[in-house]
TIMI-2910 file (N, C-alpha, C, CB; in pm, 1 decimal, decimal comma, always signed):
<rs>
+----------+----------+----------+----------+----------+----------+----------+----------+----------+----------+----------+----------+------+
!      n_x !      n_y !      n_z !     ca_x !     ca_y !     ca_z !      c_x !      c_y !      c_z !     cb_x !     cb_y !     cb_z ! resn !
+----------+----------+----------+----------+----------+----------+----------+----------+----------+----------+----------+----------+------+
!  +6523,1 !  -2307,8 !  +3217,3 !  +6474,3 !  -2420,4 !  +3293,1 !  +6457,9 !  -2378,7 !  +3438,8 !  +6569,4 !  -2541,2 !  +3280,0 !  Unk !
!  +6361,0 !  -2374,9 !  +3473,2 !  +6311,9 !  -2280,2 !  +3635,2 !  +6209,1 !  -2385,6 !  +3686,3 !  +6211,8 !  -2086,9 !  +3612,8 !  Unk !
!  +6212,0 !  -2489,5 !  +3631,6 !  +6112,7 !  -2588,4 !  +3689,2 !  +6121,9 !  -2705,9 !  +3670,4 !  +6000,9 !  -2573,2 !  +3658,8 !  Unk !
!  +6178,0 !  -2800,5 !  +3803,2 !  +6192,9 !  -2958,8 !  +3742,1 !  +6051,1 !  -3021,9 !  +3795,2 !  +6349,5 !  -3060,6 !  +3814,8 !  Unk !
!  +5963,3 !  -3126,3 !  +3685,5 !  +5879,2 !  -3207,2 !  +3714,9 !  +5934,2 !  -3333,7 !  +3767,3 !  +5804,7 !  -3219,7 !  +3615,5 !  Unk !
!  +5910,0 !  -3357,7 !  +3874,3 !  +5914,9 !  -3500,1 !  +3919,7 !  +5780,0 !  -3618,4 !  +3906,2 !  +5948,1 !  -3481,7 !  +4068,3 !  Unk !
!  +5713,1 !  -3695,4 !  +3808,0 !  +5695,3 !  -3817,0 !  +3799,0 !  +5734,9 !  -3908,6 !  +3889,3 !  +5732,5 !  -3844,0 !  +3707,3 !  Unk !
!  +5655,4 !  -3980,3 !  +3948,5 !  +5657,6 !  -4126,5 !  +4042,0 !  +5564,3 !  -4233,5 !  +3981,9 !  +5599,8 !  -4101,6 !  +4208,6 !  Unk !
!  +5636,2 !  -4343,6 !  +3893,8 !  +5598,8 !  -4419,9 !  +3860,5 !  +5601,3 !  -4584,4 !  +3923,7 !  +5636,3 !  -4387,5 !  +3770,6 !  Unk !
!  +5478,7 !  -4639,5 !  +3928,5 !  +5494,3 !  -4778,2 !  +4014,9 !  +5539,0 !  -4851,4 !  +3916,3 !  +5362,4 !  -4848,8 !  +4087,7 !  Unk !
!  +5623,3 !  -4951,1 !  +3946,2 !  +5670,6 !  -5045,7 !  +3900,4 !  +5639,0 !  -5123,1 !  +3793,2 !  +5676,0 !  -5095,6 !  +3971,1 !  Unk !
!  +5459,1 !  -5145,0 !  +3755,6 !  +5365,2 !  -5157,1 !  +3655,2 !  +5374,0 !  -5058,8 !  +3538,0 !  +5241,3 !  -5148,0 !  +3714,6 !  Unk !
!  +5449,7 !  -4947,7 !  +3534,2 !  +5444,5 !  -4773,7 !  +3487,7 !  +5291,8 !  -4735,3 !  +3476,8 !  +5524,8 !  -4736,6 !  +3313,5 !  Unk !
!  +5256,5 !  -4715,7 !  +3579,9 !  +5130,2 !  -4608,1 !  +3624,1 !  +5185,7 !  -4468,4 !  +3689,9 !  +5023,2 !  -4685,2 !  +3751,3 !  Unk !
!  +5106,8 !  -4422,9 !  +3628,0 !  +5174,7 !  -4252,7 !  +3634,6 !  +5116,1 !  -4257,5 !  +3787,9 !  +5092,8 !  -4090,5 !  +3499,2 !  Unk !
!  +5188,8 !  -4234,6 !  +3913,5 !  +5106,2 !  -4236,6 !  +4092,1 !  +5115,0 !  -4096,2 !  +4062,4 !  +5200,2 !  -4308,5 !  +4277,1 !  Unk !
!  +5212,0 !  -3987,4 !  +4105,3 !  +5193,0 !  -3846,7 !  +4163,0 !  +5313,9 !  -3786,5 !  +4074,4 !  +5209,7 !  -3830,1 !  +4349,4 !  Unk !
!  +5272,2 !  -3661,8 !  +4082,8 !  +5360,9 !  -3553,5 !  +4012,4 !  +5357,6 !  -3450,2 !  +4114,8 !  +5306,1 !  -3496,2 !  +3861,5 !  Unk !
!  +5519,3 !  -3415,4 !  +4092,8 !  +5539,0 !  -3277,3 !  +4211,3 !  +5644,1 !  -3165,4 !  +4090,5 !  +5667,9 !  -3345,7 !  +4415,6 !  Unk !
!  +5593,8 !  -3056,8 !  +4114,6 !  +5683,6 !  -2975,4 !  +4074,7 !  +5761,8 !  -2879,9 !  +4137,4 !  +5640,4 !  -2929,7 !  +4005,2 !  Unk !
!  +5879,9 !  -2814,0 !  +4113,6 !  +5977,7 !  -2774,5 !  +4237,6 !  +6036,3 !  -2650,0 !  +4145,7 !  +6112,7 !  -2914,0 !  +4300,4 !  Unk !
!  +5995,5 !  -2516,1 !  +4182,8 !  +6061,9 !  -2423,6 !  +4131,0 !  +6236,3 !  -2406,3 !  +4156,5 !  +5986,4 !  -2318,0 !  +4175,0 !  Unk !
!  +6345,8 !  -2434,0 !  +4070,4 !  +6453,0 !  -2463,5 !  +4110,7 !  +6473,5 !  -2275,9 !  +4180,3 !  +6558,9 !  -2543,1 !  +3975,2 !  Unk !
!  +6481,4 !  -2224,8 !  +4087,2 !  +6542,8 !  -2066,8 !  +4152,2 !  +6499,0 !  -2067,0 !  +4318,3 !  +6448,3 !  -1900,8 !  +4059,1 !  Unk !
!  +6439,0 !  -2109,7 !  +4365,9 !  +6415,2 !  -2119,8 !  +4473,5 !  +6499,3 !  -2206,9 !  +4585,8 !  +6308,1 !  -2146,8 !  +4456,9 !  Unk !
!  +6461,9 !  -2309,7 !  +4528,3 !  +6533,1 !  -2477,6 !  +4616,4 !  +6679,7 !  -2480,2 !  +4548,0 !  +6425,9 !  -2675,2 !  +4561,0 !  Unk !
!  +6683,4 !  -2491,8 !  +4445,4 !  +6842,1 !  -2486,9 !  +4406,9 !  +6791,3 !  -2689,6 !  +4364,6 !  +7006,5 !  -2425,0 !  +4593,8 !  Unk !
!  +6960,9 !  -2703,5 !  +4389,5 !  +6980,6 !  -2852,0 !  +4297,0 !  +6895,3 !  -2945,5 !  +4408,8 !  +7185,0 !  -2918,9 !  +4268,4 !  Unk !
!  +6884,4 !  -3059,5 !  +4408,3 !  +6817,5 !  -3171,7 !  +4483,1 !  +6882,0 !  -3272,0 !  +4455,0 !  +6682,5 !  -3198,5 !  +4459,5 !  Unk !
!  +6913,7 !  -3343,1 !  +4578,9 !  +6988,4 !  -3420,9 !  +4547,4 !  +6843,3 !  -3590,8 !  +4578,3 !  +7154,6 !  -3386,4 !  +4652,5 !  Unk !
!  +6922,3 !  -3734,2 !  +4559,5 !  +6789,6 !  -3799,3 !  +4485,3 !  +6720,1 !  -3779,8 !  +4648,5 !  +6805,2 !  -4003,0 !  +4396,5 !  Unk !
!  +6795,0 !  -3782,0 !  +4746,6 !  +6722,9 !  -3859,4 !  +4892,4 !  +6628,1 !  -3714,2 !  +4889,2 !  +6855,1 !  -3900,0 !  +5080,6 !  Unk !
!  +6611,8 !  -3609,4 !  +4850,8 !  +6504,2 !  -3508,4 !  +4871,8 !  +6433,6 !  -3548,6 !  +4738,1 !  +6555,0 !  -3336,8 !  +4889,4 !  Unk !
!  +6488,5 !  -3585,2 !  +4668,3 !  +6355,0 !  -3606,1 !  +4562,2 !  +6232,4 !  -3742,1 !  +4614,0 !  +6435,7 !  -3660,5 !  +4383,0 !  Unk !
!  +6311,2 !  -3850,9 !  +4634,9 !  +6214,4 !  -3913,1 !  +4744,5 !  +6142,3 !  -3853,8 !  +4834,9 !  +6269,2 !  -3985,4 !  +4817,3 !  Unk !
!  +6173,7 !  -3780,9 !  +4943,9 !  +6085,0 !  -3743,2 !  +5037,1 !  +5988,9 !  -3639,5 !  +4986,0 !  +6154,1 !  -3699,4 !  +5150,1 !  Unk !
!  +5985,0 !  -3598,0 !  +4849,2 !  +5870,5 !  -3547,4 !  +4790,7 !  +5731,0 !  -3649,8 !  +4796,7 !  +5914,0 !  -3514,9 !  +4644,7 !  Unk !
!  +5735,6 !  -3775,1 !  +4768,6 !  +5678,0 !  -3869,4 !  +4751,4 !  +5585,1 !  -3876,8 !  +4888,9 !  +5771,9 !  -3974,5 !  +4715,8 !  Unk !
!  +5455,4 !  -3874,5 !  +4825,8 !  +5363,4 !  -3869,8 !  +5002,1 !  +5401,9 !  -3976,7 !  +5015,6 !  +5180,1 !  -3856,0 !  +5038,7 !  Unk !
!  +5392,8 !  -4016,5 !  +5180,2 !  +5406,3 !  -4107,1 !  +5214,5 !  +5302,3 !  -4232,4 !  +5233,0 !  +5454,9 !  -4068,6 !  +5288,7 !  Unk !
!  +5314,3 !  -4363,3 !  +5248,5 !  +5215,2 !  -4418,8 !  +5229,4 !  +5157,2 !  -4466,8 !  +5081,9 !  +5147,9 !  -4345,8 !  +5289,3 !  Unk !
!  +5250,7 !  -4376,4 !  +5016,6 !  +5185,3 !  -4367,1 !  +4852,5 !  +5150,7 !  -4515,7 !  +4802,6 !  +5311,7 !  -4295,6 !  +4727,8 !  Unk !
!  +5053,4 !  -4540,2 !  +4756,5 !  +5038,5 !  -4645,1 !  +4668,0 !  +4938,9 !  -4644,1 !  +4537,5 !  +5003,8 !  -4745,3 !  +4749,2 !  Unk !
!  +4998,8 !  -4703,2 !  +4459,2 !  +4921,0 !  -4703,7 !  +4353,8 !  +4767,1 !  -4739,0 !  +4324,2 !  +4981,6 !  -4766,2 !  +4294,5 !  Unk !
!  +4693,1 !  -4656,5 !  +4260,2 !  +4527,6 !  -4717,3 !  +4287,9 !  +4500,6 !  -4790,0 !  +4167,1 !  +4393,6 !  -4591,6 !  +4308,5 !  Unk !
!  +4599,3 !  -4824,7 !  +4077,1 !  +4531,7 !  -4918,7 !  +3962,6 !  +4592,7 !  -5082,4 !  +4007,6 !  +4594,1 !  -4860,5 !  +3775,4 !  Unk !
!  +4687,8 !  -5148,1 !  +4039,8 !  +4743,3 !  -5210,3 !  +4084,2 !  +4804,2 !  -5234,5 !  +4233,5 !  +4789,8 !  -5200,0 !  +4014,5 !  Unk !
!  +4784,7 !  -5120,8 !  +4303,9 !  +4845,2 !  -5110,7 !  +4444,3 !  +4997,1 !  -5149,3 !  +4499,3 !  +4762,6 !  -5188,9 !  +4516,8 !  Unk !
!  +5045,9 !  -5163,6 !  +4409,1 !  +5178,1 !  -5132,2 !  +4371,2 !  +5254,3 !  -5023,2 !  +4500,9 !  +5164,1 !  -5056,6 !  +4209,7 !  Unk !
!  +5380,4 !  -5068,6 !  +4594,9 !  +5413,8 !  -4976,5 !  +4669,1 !  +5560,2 !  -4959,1 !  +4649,2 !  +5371,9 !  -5000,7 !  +4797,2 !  Unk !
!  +5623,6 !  -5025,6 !  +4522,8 !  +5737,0 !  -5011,4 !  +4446,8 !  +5745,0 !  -4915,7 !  +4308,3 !  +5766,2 !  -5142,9 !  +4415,9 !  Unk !
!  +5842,0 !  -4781,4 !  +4377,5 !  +5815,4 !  -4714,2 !  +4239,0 !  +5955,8 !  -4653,5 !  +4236,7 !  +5676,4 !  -4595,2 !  +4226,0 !  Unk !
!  +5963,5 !  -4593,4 !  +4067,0 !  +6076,6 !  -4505,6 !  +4035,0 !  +6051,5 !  -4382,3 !  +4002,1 !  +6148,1 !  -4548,8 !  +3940,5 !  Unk !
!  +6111,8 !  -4297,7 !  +3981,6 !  +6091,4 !  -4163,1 !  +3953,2 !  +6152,3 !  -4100,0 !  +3782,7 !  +6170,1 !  -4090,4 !  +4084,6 !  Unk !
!  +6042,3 !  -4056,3 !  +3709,5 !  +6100,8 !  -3963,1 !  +3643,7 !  +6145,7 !  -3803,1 !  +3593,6 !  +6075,5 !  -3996,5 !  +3603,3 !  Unk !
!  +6251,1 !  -3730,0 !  +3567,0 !  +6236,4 !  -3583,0 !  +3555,4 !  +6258,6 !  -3489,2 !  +3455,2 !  +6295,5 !  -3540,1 !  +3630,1 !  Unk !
!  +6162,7 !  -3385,4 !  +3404,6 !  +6227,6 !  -3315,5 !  +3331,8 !  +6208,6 !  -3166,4 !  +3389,3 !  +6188,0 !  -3342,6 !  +3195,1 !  Unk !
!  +6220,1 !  -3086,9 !  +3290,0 !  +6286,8 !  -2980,0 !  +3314,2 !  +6151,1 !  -2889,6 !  +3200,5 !  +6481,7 !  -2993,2 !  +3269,7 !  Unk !
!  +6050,9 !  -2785,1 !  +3292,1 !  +5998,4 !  -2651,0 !  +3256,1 !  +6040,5 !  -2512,0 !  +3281,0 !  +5897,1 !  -2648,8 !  +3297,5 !  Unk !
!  +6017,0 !  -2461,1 !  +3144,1 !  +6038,0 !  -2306,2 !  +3181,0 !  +5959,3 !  -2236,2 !  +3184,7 !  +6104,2 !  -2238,7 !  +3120,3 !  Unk !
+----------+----------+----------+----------+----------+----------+----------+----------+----------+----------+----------+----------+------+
</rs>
């Protein structure tokens, strides 16, 4: 596992943005850096939605 996907989903579950983060590099993340992945401003373009959660898994 050398790669966590981060998912940002609005509140509606519309897939907004995906970031990926080579861990061997960055190491663990804790959540307040997984937020500031999130552009800022972000909003959703199917609903406009500016309430969202995040989901993650794990590539190798």
């Amino acid at each position: 596992m050398r790669k966590l996907v981060i998912t940002f989903v609005c509140e509606n579950r519309h897939d907004v943005e995906t970031v990926t983060v080579d861990l061997s590099r960055k190491g663990e993340l804790s959540e307040e850096e997984i937020w500031q992945m999130q552009s800022r401003s972000c909003r959703c373009r199917k609903c406009g939605s500016a309430r969202f959660t995040y989901r993650t898994r794990y590539k190798d």
